[in-house]
Jmol script that loads the backbone (N, CA, C; Angstrom):
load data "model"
ATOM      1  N   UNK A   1      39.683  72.680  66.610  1.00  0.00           N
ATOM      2  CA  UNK A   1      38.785  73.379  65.723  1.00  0.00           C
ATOM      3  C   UNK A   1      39.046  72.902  64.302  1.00  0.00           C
ATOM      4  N   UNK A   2      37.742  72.692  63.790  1.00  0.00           N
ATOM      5  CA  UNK A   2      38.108  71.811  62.408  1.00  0.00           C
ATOM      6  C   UNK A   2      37.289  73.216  60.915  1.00  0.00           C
ATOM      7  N   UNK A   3      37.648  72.787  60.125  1.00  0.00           N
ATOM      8  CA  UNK A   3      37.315  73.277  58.996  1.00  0.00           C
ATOM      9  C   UNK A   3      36.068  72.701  58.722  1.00  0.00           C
ATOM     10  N   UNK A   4      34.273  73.135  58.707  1.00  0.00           N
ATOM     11  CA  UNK A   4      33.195  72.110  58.219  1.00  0.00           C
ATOM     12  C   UNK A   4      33.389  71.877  57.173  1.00  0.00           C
ATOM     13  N   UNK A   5      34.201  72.261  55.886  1.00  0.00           N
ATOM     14  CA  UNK A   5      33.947  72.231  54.401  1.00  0.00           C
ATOM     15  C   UNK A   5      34.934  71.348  54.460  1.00  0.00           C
ATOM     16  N   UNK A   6      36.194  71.551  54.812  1.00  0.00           N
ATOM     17  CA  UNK A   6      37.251  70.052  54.117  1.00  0.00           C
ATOM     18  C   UNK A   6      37.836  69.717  56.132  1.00  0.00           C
ATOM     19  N   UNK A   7      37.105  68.996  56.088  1.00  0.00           N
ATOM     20  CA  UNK A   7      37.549  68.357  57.856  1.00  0.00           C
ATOM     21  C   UNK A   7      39.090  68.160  58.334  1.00  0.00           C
ATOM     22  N   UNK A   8      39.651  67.648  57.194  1.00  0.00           N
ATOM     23  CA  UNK A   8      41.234  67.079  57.527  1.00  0.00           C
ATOM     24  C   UNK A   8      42.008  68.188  56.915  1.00  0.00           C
ATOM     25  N   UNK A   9      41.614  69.278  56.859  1.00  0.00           N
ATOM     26  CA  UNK A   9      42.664  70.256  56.673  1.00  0.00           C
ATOM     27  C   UNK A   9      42.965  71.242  57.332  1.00  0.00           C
ATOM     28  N   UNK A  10      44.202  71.332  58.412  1.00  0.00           N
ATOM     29  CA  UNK A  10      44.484  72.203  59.150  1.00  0.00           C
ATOM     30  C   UNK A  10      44.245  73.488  58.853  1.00  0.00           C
ATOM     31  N   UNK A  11      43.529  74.816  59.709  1.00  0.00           N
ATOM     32  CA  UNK A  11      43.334  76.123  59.464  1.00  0.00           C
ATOM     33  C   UNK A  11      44.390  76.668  59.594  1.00  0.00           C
ATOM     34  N   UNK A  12      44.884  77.470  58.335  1.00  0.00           N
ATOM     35  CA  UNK A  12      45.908  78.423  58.661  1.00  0.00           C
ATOM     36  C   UNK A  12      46.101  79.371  59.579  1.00  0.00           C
ATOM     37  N   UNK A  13      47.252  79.751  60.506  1.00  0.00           N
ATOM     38  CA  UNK A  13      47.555  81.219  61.241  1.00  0.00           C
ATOM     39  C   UNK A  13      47.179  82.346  60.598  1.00  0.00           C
ATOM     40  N   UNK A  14      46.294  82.864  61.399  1.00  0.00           N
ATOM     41  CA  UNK A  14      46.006  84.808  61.065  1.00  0.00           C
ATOM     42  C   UNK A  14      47.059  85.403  61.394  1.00  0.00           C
ATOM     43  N   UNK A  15      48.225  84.883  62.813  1.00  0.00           N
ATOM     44  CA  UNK A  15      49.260  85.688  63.094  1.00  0.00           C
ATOM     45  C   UNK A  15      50.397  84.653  63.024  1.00  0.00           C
ATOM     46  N   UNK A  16      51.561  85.903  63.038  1.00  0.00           N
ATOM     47  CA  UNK A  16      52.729  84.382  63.376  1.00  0.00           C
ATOM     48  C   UNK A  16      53.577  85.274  64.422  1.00  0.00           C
ATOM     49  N   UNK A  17      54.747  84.869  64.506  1.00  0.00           N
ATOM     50  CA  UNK A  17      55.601  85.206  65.309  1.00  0.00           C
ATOM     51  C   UNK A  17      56.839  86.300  64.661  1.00  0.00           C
ATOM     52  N   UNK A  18      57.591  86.899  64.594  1.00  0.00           N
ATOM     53  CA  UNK A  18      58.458  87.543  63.751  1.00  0.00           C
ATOM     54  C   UNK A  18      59.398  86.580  63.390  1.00  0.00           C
ATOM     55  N   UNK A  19      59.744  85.938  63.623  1.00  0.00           N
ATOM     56  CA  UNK A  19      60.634  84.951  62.908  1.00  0.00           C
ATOM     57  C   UNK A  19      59.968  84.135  62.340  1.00  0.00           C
ATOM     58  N   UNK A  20      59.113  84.142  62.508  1.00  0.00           N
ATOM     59  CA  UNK A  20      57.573  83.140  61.085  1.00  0.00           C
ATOM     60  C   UNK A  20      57.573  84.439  60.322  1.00  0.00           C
ATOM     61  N   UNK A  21      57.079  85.458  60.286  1.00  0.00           N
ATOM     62  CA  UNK A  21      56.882  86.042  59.851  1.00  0.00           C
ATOM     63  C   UNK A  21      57.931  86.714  58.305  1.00  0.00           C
ATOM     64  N   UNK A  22      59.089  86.857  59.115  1.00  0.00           N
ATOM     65  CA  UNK A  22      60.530  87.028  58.089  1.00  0.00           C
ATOM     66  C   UNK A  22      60.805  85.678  57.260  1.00  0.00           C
ATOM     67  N   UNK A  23      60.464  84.187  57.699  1.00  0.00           N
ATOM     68  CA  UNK A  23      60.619  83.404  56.725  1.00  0.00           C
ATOM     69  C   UNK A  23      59.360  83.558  55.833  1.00  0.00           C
ATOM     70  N   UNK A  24      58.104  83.652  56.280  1.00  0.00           N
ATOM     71  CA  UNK A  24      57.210  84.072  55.048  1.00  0.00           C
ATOM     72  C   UNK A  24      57.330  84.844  53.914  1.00  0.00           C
ATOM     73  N   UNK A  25      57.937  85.919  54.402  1.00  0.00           N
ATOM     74  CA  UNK A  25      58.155  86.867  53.778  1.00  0.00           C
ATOM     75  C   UNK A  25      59.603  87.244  53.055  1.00  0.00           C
ATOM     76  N   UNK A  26      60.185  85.676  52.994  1.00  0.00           N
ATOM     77  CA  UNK A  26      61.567  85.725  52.461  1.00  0.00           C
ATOM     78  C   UNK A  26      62.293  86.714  52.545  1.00  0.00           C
ATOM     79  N   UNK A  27      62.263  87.820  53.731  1.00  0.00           N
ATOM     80  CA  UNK A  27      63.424  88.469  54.449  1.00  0.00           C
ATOM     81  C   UNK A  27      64.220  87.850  55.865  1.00  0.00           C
ATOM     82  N   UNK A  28      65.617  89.261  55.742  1.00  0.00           N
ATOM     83  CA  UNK A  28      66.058  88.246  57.207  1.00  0.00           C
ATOM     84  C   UNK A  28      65.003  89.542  58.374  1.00  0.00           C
ATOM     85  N   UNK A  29      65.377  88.624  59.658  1.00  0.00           N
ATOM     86  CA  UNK A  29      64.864  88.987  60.571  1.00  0.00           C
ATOM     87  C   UNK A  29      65.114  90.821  60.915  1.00  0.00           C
ATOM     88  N   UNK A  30      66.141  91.088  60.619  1.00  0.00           N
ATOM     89  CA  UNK A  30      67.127  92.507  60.809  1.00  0.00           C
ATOM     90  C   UNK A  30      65.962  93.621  59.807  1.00  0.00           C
ATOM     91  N   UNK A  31      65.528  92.801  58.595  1.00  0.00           N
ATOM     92  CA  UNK A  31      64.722  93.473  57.485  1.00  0.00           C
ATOM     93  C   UNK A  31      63.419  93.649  58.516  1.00  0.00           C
ATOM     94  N   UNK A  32      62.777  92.687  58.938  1.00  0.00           N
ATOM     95  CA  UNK A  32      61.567  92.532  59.415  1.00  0.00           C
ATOM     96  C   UNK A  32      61.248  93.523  60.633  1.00  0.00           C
ATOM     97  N   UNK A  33      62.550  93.122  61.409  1.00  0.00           N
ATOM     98  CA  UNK A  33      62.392  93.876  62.874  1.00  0.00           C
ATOM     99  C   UNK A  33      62.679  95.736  62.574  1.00  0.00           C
ATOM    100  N   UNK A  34      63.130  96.245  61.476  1.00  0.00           N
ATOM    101  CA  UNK A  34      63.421  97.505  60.806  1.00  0.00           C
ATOM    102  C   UNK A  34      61.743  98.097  60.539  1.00  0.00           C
ATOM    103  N   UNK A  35      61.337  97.146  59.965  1.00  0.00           N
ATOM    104  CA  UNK A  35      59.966  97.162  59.656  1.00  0.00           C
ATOM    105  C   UNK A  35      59.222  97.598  60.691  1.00  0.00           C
ATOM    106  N   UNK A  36      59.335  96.949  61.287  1.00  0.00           N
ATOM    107  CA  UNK A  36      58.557  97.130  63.102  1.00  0.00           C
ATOM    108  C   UNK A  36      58.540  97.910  63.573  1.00  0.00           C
ATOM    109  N   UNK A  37      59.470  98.181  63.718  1.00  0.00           N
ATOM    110  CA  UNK A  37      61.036  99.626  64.111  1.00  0.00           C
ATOM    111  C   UNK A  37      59.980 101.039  63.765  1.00  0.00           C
ATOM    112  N   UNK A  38      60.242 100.664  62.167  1.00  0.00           N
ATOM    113  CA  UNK A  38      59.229 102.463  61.506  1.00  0.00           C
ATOM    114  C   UNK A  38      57.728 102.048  61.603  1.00  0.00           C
ATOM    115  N   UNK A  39      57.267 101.589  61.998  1.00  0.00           N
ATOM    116  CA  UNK A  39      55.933 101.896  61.420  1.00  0.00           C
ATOM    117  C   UNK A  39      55.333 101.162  60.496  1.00  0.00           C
ATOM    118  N   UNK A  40      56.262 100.931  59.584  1.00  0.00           N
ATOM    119  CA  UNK A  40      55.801  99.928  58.530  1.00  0.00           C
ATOM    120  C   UNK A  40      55.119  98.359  58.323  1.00  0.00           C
ATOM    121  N   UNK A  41      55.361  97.996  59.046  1.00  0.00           N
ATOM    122  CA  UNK A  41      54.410  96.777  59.308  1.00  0.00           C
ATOM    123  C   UNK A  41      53.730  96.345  60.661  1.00  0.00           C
ATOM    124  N   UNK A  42      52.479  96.768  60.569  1.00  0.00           N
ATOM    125  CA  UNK A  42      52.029  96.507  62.287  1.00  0.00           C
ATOM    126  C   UNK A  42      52.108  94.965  62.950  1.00  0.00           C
ATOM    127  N   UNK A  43      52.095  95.464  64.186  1.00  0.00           N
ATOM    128  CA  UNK A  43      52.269  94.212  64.827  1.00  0.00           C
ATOM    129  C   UNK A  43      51.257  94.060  66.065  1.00  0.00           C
ATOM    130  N   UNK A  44      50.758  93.371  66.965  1.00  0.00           N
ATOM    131  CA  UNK A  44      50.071  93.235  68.034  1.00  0.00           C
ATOM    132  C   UNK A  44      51.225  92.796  69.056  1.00  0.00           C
ATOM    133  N   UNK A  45      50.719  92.787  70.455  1.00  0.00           N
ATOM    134  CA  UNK A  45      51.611  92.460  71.609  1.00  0.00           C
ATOM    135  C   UNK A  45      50.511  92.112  72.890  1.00  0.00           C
ATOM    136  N   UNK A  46      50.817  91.053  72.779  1.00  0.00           N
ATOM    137  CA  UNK A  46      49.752  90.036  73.746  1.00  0.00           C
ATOM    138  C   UNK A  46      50.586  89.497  75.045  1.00  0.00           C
ATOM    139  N   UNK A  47      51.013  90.057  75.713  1.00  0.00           N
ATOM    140  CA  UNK A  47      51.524  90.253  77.545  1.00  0.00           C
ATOM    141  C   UNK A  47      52.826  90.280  76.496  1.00  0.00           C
ATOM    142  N   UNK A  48      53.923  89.077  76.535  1.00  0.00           N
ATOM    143  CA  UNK A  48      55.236  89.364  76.014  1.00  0.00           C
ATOM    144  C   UNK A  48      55.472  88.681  74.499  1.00  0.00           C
ATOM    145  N   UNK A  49      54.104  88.390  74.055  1.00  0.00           N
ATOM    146  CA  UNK A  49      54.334  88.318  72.914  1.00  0.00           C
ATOM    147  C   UNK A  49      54.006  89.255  71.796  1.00  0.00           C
ATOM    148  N   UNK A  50      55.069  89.049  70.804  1.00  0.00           N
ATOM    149  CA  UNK A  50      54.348  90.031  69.777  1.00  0.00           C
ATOM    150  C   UNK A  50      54.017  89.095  68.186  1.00  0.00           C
ATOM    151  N   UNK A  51      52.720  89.083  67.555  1.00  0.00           N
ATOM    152  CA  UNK A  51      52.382  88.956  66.849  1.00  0.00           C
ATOM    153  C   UNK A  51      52.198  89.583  65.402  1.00  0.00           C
ATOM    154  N   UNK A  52      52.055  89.130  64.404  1.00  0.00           N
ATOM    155  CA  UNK A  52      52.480  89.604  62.446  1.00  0.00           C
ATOM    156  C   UNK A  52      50.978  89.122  62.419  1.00  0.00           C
ATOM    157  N   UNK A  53      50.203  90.212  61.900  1.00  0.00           N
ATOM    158  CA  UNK A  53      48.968  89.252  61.303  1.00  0.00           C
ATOM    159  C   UNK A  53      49.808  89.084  59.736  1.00  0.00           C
ATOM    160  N   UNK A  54      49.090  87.928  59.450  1.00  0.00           N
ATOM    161  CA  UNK A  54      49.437  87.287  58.008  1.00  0.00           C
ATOM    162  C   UNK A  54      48.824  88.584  57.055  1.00  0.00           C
ATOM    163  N   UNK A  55      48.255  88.750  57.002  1.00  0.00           N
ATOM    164  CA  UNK A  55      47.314  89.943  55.901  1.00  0.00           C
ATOM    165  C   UNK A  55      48.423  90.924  55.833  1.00  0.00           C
ATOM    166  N   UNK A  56      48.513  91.515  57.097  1.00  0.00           N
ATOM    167  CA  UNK A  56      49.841  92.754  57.497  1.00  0.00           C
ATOM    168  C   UNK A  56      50.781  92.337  56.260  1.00  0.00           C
ATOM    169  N   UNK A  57      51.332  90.957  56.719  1.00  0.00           N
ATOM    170  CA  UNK A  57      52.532  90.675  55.560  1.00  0.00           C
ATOM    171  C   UNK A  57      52.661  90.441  54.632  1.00  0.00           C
ATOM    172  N   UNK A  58      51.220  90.581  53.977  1.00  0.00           N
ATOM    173  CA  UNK A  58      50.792  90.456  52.418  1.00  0.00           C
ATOM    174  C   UNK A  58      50.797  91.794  52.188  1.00  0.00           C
ATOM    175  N   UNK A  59      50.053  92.942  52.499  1.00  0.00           N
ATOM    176  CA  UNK A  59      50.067  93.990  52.808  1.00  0.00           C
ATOM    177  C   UNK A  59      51.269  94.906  52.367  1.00  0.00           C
ATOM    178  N   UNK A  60      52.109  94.557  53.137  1.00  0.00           N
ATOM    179  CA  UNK A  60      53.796  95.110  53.506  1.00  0.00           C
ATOM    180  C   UNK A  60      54.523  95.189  52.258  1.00  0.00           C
ATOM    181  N   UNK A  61      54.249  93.176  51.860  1.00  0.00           N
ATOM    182  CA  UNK A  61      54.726  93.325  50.589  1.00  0.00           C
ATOM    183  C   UNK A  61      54.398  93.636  49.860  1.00  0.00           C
ATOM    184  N   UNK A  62      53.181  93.717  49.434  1.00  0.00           N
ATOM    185  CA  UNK A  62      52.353  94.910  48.459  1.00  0.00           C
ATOM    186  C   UNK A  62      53.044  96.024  48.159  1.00  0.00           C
ATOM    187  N   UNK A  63      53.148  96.907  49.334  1.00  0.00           N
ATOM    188  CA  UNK A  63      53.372  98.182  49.307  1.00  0.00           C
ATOM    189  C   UNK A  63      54.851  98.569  48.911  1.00  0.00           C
ATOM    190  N   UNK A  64      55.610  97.386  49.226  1.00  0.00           N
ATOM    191  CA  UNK A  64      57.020  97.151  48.676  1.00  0.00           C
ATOM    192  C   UNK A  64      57.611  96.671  47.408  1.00  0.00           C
ATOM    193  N   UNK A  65      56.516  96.217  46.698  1.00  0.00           N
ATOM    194  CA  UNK A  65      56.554  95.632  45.383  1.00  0.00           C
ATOM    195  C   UNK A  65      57.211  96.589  44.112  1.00  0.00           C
ATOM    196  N   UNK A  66      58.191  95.999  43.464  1.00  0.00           N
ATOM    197  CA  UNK A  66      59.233  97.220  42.424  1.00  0.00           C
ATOM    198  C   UNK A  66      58.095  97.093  41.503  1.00  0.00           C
ATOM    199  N   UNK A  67      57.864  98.436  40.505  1.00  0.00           N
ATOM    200  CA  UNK A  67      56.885  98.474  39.906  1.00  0.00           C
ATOM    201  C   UNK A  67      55.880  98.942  40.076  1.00  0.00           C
ATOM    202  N   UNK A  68      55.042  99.081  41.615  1.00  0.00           N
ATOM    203  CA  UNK A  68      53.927  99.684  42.165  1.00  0.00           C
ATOM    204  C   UNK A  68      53.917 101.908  41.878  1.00  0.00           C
ATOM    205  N   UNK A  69      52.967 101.891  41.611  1.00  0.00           N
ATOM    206  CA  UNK A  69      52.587 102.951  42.359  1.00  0.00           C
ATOM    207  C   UNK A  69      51.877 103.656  43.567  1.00  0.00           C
ATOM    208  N   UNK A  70      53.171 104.478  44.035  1.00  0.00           N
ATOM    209  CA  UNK A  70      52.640 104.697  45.167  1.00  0.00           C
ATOM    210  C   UNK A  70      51.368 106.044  45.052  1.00  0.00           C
TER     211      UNK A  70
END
end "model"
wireframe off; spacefill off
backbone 0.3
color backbone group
């Protein structure tokens, strides 16, 4: 599957894996899977996999950002 507007440029992942996911998100895995854990960052689960949509982890960090109001 190609991009029609720029052909030679690979489409980015909507999801990743949790260990894609924790290097995106410049935490360790222990941070990420805590995340999971509460509630706090959703995830999907497709037979034995489980999936991070990318948005989720923009999202996450949003909501984690020093400075924000909640």
């Amino acid at each position: 599957m190609t991009n029609p507007v720029e052909p030679n440029r690979p489409i980015p992942p909507i999801a990743v894996s949790p260990d894609e996911a924790a290097r995106l998100a410049g935490v360790g895995r222990t941070t990420l899977y805590a995340a999971l854990a509460k509630g706090d960052l959703p995830s999907i689960k497709i037979g034995t996999r489980r999936l991070i949509r990318v948005d989720a982890i923009r999202d996450w960090l949003g909501r984690n950002e020093s400075g924000t109001k909640a």
